[in-house]
Structures are given as C-alpha cells and as structure tokens.
C-alpha positions, -999 to 999 in steps of 0.1 A, spaced: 377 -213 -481 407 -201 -462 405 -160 -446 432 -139 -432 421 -108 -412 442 -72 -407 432 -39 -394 443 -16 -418 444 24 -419 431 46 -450 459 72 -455 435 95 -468 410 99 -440 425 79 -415 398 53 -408 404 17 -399 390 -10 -411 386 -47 -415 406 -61 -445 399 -101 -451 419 -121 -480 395 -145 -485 410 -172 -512 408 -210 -520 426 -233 -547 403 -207 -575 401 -174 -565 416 -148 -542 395 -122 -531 395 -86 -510 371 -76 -485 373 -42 -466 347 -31 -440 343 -2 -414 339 -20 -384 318 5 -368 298 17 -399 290 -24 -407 273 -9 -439 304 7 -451 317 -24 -469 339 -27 -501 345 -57 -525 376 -69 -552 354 -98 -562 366 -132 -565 397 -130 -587 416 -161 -606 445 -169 -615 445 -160 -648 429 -127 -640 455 -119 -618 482 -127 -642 471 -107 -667 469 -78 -640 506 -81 -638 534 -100 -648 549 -107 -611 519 -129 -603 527 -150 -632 559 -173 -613 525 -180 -594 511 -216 -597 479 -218 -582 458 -190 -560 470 -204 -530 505 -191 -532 494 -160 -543 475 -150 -509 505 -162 -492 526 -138 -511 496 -106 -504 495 -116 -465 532 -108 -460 532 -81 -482 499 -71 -454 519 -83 -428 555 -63 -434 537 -30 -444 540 -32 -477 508 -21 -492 489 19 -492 450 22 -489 436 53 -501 401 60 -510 391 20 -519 422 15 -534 449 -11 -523 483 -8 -531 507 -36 -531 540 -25 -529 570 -56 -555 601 -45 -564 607 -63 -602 633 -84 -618 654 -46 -621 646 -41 -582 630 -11 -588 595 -5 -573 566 -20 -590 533 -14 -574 500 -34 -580 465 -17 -571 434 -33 -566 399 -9 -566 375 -22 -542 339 -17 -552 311 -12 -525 297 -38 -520 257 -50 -531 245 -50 -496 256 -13 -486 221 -7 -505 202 -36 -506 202 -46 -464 186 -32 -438 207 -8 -416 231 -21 -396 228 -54 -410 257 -65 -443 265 -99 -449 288 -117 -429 321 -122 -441 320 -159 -435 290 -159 -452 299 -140 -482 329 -169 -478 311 -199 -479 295 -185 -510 326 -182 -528 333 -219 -517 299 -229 -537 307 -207 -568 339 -226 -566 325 -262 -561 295 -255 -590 328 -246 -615 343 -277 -608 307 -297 -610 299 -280 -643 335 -286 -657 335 -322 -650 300 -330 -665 303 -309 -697 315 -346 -716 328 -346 -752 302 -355 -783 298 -392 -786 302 -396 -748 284 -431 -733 270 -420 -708 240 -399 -717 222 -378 -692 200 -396 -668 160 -399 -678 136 -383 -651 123 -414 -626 87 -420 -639 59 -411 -612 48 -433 -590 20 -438 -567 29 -426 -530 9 -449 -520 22 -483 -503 15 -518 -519 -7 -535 -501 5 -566 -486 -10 -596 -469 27 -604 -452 35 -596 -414 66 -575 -408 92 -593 -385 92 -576 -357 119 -542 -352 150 -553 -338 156 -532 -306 180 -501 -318 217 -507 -304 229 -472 -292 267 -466 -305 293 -464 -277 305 -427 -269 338 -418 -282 361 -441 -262 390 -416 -241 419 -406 -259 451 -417 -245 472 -386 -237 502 -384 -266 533 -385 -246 547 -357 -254 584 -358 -256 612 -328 -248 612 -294 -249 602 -269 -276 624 -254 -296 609 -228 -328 629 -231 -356 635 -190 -356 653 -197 -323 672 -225 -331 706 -219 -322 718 -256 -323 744 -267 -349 753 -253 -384 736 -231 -410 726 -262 -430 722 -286 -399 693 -266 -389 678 -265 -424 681 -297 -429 655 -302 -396 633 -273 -408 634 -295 -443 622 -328 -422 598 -304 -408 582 -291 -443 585 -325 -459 558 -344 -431 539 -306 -426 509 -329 -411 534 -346 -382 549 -312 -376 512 -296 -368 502 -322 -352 533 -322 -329 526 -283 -322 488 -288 -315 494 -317 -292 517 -301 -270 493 -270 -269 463 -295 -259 491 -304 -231 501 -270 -219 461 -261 -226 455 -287 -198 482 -278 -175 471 -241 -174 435 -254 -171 438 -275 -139 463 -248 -123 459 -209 -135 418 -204 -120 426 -224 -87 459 -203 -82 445 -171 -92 413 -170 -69 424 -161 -45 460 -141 -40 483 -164 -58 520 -165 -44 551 -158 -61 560 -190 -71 523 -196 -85 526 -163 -104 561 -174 -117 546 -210 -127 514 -194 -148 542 -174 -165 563 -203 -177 532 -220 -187 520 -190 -209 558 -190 -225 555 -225 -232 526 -217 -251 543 -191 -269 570 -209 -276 543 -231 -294 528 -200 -316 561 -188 -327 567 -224 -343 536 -226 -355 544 -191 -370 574 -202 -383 556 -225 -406 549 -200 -428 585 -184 -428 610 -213 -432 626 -199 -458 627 -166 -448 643 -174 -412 673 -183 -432 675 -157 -459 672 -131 -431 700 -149 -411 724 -149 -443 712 -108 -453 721 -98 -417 752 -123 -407 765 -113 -440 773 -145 -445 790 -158 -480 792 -188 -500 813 -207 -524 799 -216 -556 786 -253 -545 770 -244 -512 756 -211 -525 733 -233 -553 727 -259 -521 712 -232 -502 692 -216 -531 676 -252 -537 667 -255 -500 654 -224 -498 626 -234 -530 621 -263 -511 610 -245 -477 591 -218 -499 569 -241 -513 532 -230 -504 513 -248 -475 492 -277 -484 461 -267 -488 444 -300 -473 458 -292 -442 440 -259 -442 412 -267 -421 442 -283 -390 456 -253 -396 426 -230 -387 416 -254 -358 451 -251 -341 451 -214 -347 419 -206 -334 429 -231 -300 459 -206 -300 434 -181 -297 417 -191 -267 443 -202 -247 461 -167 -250 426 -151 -242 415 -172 -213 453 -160 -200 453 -124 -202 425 -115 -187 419 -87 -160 415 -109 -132 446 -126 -139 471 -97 -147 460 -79 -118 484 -97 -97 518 -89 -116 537 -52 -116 544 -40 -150 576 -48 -151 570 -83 -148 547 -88 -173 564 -63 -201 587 -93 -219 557 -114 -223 530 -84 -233 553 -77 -259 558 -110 -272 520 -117 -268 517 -86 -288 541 -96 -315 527 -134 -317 487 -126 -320 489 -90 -338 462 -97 -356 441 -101 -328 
C-alpha cells in the first residue's frame, strides 16, 4: 500500500488537517484527520475502480487505481480541489473544457467513538489493513475453481499422538552450527558526472531532450537507482564534513562547501521529482514557448508525451518510498538550528526557497 500526505485547509471553518491518499493496484482511498484533535478523523473508504467509474465518467480513460491517485495527487498538488464540511472537491475540466467537478463525502470514521481519547488508529495501520483486504480478494478469487475442478479441497491431517516414537537408535551427534558471514562491504558505485534534472535540461533540441527523458522512463529502475546512489554519495560527503565544520565556527569557505553539497542534493530531489512530471515538463514548455508544429512532428510529440505519461510501476513502489524517505533525512539532518545559525539571511534565501518548493509536503 502506497500513501501520499497534504495539509489541507477546510474553507468553511478554516482548520487544517491531515489528508492521506492511501491506494494500491485495488483501491484508492481518502483519509482526513485533525492533527491536533487525533479523534476528529474522517474516512472515503476504500474505493475501486469500478466504483469510481461509475462515479464519473472522467475516471473511466483510467486503467488501473494506480493511475488514478496519480491523477488526485496533482490535482492536491496544483490546488485544484475545495474542502468544506467533509466534503472534497476535485476540480476536471471535460472533453468541452468546461468545469466538471467530482466530490467525495468523507464519513467519520469508526474509531472517533469506539477508542479511547486521544487514541485513533494509525494511518499506516488502517493502511496495512487495506493491504490485507486486498491480498484476501485476490486469495479468495483465485481459489473459488470452476465445477468439475481436480483438485478438491485438502482433507483435515488426521490427529496424531504428540508424543515421540520411541526409539532404541542413537542420534549422530549435532553438527557444530556454522554462523553466516556478515554482509560483505559494498563497493562504493562510481558515480559518474554531474547531475543534471530533466526540468532543467537546457542541452539540445525539444525532442533531443525527450528522447533522454524517454531512455529515462523506459529502464525507470536504472534511473532510481542512479538518483539514490548519488544521494547515498552526497549523503556521505555531508556526513563526514557538515558536523566537523559546523562545531565549532565554520569559515566561509566551509559554509560555501555545506551549501553546494545541500544543492547537490537538491539537484537530486528535483529529478527525482521530475519522475512523476515527464510529460508535463514538456507540455508546459510547448504552452508557454508557444511553440508550433507541423502535422508530422505535432503526432510525434503527442505519442511521446503518452509514452512519458504512462503511470509509475507499481513494483518499484517500495524503491521509491525508501529513496524518498532518505530524501527526507538528509534535508532534515541539514537545516537544523545549529547549522543555519551561521549564515545571514540573505545567503540562505535561494536555497530556503527551493528547500521549500522541493519538500512541501513536509
């Protein structure tokens, strides 16, 4: 089970809250929570597919659940959505491009009566249980066989004694247990050139630099791997120097160094970012150069762009998640107090905002 998390505002009464899409390859769901009132807590339920087509017509160019999350979370993302009183708005513009909205009621949810104050069920909790719903589907879908099957269900092992046969033969003696060898080190992956996120690419054509965001989408596993190793190297580069330079009074060059290190890494998140967006980089780039095509490259460029809006693949979920959270603490063990203390505000206001563009969900 996948989550996204937003802090969201209720335009009604002006509270914040929690909002998670939690979803998988079955069901898509909405969870809303007063993060200060923890019993204040509202539910969609786990939605399909099929239930979500029949909501609404614009979820039907959908084919699985994972695509339609991807499709909410920018809608969350860009500010296209209204809460009011439980009620979330998704804001779609139709075939006609007039507005078509989509609402969703969230219900309170069973444990604002049944725990004990203060304490609701935790989100990953009520997560993994949606996992098992989905896995039990699955189980009880597979097993329900057609009449006449051959294999009939299994017959319950007779009882036995618990008792052990009596025997008149010695054991061999135990073989001393062989400990298994700790994890040999990983050699370091050479990491090789610069970084460059797709969104800034500035090198070569239009369709030069799709073509590389194509490679990109086409081996998605090399292309997160590639990101996550060179944050493991930046990771340890900022390790062995930030805490040792920022003891004590660090100089100006020491300062300057920690801040190209912290660019480096988000340099990093804004690729990584990017892998949700390929498609979009270049549709925005065409909307605001203005740019025009001729009737062959105008149907190239609609066929790449279905290529690099295909959904995320879903295997890779769990990478995904473990390179985000790494993200995560890197940009936190970074920004702390006792770190920032030692640059004016005017140095640090490029990177505070791209910190604050990168990780707003933090």
């Amino acid at each position: 089970m996948s989550e996204k998390i937003f802090t969201v505002t209720d335009q009604k009464t002006h509270t914040n809250y929690r909002l998670t899409i939690a979803y998988n390859s079955f069901t898509v769901e909405f969870i809303l929570q007063n993060p200060t009132y923890t019993r204040e807590k509202f539910e969609s339920g786990p939605m399909s597919l099929g239930a979500l087509q029949q909501k609404n017509k614009i979820f039907k160019q959908f084919e699985n659940t994972l695509k339609v999350a991807d499709v909410i979370r920018i809608k969350i993302e860009k500010k296209q959505f209204a809460l009011e009183s439980n009620k979330l708005t998704l804001k779609f513009r139709n075939e006609f491009d007039n507005e078509e909205n989509i609402t969703f009621e969230l219900k309170p949810s069973k444990d604002n009566n049944s725990s004990q104050p203060g304490k609701v069920e935790s989100t990953q909790s009520r997560i993994n249980n949606l996992d098992k719903m989905a896995k039990e589907r699955n189980l009880n879908a597979s097993s329900n066989k057609a009449p006449g099957s051959s294999h009939p269900p299994p017959k319950p092992a007779p009882q036995t004694s618990t008792q052990p046969p009596k025997s008149n033969v010695t054991p061999p003696p135990a073989k001393p247990a062989t400990t298994k060898p700790s994890n040999p080190p990983q050699t370091p992956v050479k990491i090789v050139g610069t970084y460059t996120p797709p969104s800034m690419d500035t090198n070569g054509t239009l369709f030069q630099r799709i073509d590389r965001c194509k490679a990109l989408k086409k081996d998605m596993k090399k292309t997160c791997e590639d990101i996550y190793n060179r944050l493991l190297d930046v990771k340890s580069r900022i390790d062995n120097f930030v805490d040792k330079a920022f003891a004590n009074s660090p100089s100006v060059e020491d300062k300057k160094k920690a801040l190209d290190l912290i660019n480096e890494v988000m340099f990093l998140r804004q690729g990584f970012k990017d892998i949700d967006n390929y498609a979009e980089i270049f549709q925005n780039e065409v909307k605001q150069k203005n740019i025009t095509f001729n009737a062959q490259d105008k149907e190239r460029f609609e066929d790449d762009m279905l290529e690099l809006g295909k959904a995320f693949p879903y295997a890779l979920t769990p990478f995904h998640q473990k390179i985000d959270h790494l993200f995560i603490q890197v940009q936190h063990n970074f920004f702390k107090e006792k770190n920032l203390r030692f640059y004016k505000e005017r140095e640090l206001a490029d990177i505070l905002k791209l910190k604050q563009k990168l990780f707003n969900k933090l």
